[in-house]
DRENGU-186334 format. One record per residue (C-alpha): residue number from 0; residue in three letters; x, y, z. Coordinates in Angstrom, 2 decimals. Layout:
<pts>
{NUM; 'Ala'; {X; Y; Z}}
...
</pts>
This chain:
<pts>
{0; 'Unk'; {69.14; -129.94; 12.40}}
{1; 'Unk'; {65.22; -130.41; 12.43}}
{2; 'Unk'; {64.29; -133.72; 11.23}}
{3; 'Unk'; {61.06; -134.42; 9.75}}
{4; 'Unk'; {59.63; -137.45; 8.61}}
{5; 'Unk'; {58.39; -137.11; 4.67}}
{6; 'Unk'; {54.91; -138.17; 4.43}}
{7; 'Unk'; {54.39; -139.26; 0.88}}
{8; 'Unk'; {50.85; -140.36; -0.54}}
{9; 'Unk'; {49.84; -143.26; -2.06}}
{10; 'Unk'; {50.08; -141.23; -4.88}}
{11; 'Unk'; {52.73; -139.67; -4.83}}
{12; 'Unk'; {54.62; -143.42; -4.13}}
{13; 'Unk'; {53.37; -144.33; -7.50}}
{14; 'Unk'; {53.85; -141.60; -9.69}}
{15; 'Unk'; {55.42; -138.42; -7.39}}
{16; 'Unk'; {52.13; -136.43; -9.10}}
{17; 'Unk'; {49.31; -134.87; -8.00}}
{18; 'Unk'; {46.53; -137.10; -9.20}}
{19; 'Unk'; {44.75; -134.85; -11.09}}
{20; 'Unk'; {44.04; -135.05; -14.63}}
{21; 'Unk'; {43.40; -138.53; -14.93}}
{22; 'Unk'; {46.64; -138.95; -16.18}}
{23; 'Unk'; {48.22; -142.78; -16.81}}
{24; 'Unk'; {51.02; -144.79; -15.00}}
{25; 'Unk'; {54.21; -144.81; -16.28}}
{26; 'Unk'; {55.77; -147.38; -18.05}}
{27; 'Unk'; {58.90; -146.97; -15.93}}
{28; 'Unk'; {58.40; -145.66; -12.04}}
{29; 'Unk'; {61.00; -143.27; -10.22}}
{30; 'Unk'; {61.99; -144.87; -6.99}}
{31; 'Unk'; {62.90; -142.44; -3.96}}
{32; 'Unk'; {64.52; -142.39; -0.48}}
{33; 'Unk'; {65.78; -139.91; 2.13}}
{34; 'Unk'; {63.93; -138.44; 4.88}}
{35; 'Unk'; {62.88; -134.64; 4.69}}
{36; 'Unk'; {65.24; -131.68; 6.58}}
{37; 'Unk'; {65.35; -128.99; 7.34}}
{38; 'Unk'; {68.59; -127.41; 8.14}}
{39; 'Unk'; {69.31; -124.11; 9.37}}
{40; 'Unk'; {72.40; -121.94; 7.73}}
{41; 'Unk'; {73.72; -118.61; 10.00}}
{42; 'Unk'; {75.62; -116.62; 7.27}}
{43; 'Unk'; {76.53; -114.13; 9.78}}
{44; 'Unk'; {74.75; -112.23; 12.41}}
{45; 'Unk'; {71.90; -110.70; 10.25}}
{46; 'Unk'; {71.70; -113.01; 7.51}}
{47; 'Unk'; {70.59; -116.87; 7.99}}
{48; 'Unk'; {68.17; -119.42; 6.09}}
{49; 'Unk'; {66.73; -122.52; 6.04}}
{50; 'Unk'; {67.63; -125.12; 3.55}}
{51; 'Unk'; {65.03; -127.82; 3.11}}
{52; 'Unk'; {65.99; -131.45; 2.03}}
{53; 'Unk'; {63.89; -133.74; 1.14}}
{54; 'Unk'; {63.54; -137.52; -0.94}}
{55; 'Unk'; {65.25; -137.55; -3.82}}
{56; 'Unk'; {64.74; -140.45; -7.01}}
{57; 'Unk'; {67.26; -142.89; -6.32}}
{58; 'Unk'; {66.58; -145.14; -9.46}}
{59; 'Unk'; {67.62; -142.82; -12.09}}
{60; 'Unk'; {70.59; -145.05; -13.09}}
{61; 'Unk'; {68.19; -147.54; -13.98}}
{62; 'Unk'; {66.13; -144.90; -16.05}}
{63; 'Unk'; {66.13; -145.88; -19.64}}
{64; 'Unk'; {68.17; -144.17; -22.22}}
{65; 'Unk'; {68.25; -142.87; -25.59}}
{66; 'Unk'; {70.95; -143.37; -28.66}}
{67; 'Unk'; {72.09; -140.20; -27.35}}
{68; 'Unk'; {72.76; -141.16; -23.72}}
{69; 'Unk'; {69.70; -138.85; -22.95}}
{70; 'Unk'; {67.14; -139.94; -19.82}}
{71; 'Unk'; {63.83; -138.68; -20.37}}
{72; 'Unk'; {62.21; -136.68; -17.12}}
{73; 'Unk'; {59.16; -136.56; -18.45}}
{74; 'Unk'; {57.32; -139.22; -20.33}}
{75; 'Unk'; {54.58; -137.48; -21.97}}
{76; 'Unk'; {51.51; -138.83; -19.53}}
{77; 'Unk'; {52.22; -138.59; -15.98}}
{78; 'Unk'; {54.11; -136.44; -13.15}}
{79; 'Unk'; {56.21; -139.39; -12.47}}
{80; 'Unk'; {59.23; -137.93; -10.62}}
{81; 'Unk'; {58.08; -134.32; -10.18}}
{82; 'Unk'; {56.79; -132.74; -7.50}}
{83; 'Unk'; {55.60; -128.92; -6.61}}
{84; 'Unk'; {58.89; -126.67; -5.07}}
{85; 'Unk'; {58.60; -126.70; -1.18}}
{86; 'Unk'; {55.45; -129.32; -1.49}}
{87; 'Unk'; {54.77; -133.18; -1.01}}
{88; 'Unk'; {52.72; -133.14; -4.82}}
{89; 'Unk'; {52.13; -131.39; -8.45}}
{90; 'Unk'; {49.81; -128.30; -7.94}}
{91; 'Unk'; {46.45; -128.31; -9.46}}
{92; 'Unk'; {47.12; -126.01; -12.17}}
{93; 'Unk'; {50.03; -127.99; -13.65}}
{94; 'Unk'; {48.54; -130.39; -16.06}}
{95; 'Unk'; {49.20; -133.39; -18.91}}
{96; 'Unk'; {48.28; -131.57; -21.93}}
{97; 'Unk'; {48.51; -133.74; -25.50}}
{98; 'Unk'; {51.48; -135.36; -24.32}}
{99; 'Unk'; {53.31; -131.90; -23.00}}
{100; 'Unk'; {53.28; -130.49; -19.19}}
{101; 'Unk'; {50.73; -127.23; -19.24}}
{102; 'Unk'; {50.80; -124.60; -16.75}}
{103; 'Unk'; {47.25; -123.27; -16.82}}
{104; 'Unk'; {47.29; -119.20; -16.44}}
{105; 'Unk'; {45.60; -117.79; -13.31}}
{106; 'Unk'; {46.06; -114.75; -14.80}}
{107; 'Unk'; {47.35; -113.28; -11.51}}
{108; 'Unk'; {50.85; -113.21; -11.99}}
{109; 'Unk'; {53.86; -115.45; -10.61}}
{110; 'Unk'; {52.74; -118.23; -8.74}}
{111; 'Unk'; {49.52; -116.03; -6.96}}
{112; 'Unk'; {47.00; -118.80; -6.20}}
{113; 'Unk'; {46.98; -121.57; -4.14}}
{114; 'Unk'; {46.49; -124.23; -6.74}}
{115; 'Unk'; {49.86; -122.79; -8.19}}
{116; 'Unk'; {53.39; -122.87; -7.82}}
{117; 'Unk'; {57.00; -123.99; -9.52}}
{118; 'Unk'; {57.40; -127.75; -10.22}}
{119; 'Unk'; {60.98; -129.45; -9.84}}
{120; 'Unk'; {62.16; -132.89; -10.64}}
{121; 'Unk'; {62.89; -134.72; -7.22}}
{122; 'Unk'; {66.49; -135.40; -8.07}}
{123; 'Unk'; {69.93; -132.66; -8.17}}
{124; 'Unk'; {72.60; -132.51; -11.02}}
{125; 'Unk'; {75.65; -131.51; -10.85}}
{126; 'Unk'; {76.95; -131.84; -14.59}}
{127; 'Unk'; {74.33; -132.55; -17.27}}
{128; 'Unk'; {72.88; -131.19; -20.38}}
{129; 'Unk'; {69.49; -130.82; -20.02}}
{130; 'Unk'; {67.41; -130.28; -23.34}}
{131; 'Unk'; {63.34; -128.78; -23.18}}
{132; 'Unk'; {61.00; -128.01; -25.60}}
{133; 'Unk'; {58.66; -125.36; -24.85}}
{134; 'Unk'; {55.79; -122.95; -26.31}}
{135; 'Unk'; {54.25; -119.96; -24.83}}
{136; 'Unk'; {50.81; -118.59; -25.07}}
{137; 'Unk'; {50.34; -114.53; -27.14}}
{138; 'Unk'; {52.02; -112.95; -24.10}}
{139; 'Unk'; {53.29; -115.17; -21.43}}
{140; 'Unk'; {56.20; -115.45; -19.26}}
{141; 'Unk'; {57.76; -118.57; -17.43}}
{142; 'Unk'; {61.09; -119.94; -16.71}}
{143; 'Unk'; {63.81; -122.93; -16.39}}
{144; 'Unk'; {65.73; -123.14; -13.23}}
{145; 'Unk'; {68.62; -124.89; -12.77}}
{146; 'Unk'; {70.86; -125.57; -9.21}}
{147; 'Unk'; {68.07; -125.02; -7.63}}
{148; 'Unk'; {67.68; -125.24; -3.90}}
{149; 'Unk'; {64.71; -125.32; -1.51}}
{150; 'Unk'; {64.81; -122.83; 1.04}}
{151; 'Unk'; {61.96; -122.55; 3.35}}
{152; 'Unk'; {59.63; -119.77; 2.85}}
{153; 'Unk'; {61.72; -118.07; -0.07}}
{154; 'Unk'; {61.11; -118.65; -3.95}}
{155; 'Unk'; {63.02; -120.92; -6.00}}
{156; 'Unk'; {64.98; -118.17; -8.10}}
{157; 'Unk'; {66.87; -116.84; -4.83}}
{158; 'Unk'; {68.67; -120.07; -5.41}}
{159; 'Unk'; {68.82; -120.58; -9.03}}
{160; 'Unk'; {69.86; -119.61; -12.49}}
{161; 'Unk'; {67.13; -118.77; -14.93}}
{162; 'Unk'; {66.76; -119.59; -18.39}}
{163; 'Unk'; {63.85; -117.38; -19.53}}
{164; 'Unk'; {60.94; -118.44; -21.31}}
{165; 'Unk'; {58.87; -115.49; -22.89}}
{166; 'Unk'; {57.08; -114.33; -25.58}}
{167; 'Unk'; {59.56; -111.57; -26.58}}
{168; 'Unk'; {56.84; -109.88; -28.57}}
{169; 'Unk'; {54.06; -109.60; -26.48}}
{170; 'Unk'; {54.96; -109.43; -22.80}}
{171; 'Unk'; {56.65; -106.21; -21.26}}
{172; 'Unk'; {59.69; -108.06; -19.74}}
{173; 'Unk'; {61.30; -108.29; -23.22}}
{174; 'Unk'; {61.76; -104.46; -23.27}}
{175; 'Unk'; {63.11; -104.34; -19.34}}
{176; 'Unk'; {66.43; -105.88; -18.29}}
{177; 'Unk'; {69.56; -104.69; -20.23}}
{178; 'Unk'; {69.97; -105.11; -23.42}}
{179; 'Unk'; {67.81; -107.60; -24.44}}
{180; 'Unk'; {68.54; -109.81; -20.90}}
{181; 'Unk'; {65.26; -110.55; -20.50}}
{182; 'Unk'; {64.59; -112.37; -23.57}}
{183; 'Unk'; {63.78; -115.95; -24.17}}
{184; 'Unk'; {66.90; -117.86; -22.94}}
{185; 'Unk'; {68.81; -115.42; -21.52}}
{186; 'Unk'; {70.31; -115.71; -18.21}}
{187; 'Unk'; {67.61; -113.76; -16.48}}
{188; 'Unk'; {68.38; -110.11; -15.72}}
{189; 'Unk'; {71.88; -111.10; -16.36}}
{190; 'Unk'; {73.24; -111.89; -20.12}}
{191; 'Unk'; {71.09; -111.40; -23.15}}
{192; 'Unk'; {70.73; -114.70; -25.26}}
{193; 'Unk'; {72.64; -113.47; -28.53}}
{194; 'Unk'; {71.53; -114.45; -31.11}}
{195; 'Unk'; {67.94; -114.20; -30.00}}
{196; 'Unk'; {66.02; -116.59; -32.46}}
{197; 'Unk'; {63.21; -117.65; -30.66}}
{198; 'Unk'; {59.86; -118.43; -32.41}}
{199; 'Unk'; {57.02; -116.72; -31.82}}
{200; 'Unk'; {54.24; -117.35; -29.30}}
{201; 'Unk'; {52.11; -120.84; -30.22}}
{202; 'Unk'; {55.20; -122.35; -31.81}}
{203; 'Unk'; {57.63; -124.77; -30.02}}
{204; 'Unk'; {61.37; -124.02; -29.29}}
{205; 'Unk'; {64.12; -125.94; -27.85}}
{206; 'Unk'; {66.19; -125.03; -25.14}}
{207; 'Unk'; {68.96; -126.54; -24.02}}
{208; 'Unk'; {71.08; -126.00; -21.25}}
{209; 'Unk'; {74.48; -127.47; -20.18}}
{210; 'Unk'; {76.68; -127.45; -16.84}}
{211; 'Unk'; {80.07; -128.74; -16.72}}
{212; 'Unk'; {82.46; -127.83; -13.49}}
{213; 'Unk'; {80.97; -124.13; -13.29}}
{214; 'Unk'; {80.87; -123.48; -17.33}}
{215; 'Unk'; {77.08; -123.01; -18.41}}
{216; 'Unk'; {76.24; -122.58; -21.99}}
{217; 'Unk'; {72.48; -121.78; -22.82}}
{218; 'Unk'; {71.38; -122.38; -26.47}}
{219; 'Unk'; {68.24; -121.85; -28.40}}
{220; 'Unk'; {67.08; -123.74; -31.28}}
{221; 'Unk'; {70.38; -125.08; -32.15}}
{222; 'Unk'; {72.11; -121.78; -31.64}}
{223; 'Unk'; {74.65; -121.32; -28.85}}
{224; 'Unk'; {73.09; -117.78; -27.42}}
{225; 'Unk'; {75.35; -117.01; -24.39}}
{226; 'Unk'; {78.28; -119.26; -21.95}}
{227; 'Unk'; {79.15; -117.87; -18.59}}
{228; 'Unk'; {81.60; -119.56; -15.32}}
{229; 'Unk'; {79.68; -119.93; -11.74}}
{230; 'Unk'; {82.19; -119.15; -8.91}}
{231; 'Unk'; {84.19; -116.99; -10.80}}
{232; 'Unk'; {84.90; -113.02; -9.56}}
{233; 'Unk'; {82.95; -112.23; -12.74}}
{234; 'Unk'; {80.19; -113.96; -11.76}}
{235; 'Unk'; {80.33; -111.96; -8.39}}
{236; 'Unk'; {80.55; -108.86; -10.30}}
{237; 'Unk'; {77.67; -110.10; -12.41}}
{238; 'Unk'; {75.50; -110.81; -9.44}}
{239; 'Unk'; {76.19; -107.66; -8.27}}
{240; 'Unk'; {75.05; -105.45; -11.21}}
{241; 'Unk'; {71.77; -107.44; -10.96}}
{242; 'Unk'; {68.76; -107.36; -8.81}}
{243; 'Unk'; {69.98; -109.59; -6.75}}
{244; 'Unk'; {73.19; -107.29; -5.97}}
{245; 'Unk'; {74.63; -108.23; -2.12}}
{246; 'Unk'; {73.08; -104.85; -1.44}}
{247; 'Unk'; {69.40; -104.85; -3.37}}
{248; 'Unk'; {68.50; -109.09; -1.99}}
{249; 'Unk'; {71.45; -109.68; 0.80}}
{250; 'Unk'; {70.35; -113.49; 0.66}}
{251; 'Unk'; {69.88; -113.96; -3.19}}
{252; 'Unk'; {73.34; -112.63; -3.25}}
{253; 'Unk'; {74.73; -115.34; -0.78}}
{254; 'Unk'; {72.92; -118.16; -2.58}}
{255; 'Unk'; {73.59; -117.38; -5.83}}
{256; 'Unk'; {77.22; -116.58; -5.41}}
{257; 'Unk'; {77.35; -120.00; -4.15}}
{258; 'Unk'; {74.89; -121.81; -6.50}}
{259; 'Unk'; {74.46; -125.30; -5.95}}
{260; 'Unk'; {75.55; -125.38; -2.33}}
{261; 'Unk'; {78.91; -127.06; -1.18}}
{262; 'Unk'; {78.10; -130.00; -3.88}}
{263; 'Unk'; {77.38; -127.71; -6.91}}
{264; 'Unk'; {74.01; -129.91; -7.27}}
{265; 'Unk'; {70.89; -128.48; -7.85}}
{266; 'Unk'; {67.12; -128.98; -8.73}}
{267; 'Unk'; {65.63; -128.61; -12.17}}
{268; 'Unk'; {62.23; -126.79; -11.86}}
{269; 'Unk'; {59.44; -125.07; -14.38}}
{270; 'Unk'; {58.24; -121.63; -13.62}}
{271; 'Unk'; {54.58; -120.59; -12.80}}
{272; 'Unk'; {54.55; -117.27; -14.11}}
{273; 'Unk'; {50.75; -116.88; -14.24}}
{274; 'Unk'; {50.60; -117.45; -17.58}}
{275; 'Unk'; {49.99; -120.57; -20.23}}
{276; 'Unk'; {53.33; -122.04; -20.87}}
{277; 'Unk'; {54.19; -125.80; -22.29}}
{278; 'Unk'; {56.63; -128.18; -21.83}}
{279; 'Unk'; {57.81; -131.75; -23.29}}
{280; 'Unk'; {60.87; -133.89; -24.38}}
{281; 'Unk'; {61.86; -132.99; -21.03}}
{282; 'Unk'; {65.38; -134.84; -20.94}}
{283; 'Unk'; {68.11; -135.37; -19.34}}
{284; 'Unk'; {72.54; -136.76; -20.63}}
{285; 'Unk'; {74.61; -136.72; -17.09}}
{286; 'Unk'; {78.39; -135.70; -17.50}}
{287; 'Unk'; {79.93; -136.26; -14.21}}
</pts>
């Protein structure tokens, strides 16, 4: 195991962000400990990886919490608590926007400048029901992630489940995929969300996504669109019939099949996709 020693910033101390924006302090701070790690995994002889640890919040038990046993992630004017996938701080583009988190487009595609990136809460879940608002811009594409792990040098959806985000009338990926499995909140390339009632580009939706001991339910607007079972031979088979079959992405395959690592725990993260996207009431109702 590689050890390395996390080198936070000031900044990132206060309010995990990326000091840009001018955004405020939080009323309540996310504390966090660990040391950063990177840990090297030999599937067999040609396949191997490096899985990347690093500080996790360690206050979120002291979080406040709503009527509805919700914790918010997000609270409307700072990065407290999130930080850029495989990064110390919040890329640039990734901004407070009237009281919602804003990806601002490059117009370059997924995550193609250097200012850009995915974003993930510092903190894995094992069971929860997360809920997210979110609007798109006339023809953008972004994502939720969920399980996530970091592994060096790879993106974040070799590791993850993704809830799509997408204007299904304007952007090309709606029309690719299977049946409709590429539609806002389906499992990505994998099960079409049915029924799909999203709202169209400029208007907000509501996603919400639960995990309980390897059943996930997606639902959109208050509609239940698709369930599925993680480490299940149908989610092999699944896997399989996907782009990231064992033959098509060898190590998608091997992290996927085995999302959430030994402890079924996993990031929450927010796709750049290159295009505008928004997201707030970012929360948060642990099950375990």
């Amino acid at each position: 195991m590689k050890k390395i020693i996390y080198g936070l910033t000031i900044c990132m101390l206060v309010t995990m962000a990326a000091c840009n924006g001018g955004a405020k302090k939080s009323a309540f701070q996310f504390a966090f400990s660990g040391e950063k790690t990177e840990v090297p995994v030999q599937v067999n002889d040609s396949l191997s990886y490096t899985l990347v640890e690093a500080p996790q919040v360690s206050n979120l038990a002291e979080a406040p919490v709503d009527a509805d046993g919700y914790i918010s992630l997000f609270d409307g004017e700072t990065f407290n608590g999130w930080r850029g996938y495989l990064k110390d701080t919040v890329p640039g583009r990734w901004i407070i926007d009237e009281g919602a988190i804003k990806f601002n487009g490059s117009g370059g595609g997924e995550a193609q400048v250097a200012d850009g990136g995915d974003i993930i809460f510092a903190k894995k879940f094992k069971n929860f029901e997360l809920s997210i608002d979110w609007k798109v811009a006339k023809g953008s594409n972004s994502g939720i992630f969920y399980l996530a792990q970091e592994i060096k040098d790879q993106p974040i959806y070799i590791s993850s489940p993704e809830s799509q985000v997408l204007d299904n009338e304007n952007h090309p990926d709606a029309k690719l995929g299977v049946d409709g499995n590429r539609k806002s909140s389906s499992l990505y390339d994998m099960i079409a969300a049915n029924p799909q009632n999203a709202k169209p580009f400029g208007e907000w939706n509501n996603t919400k996504i639960t995990v309980y001991k390897g059943t996930v339910i997606h639902e959109q607007n208050g509609a239940v669109v698709l369930e599925y079972h993680l480490w299940t031979p149908k989610w092999t088979e699944m896997l399989q019939a996907s782009k990231f079959s064992q033959k098509a992405w060898p190590i998608a395959f091997e992290l996927l099949n085995n999302v959430g690592g030994p402890e079924h725990e996993g990031y929450i993260g927010l796709q750049d996709h290159g295009d505008d996207v928004w997201f707030k009431n970012i929360k948060i109702k642990i099950t375990d």
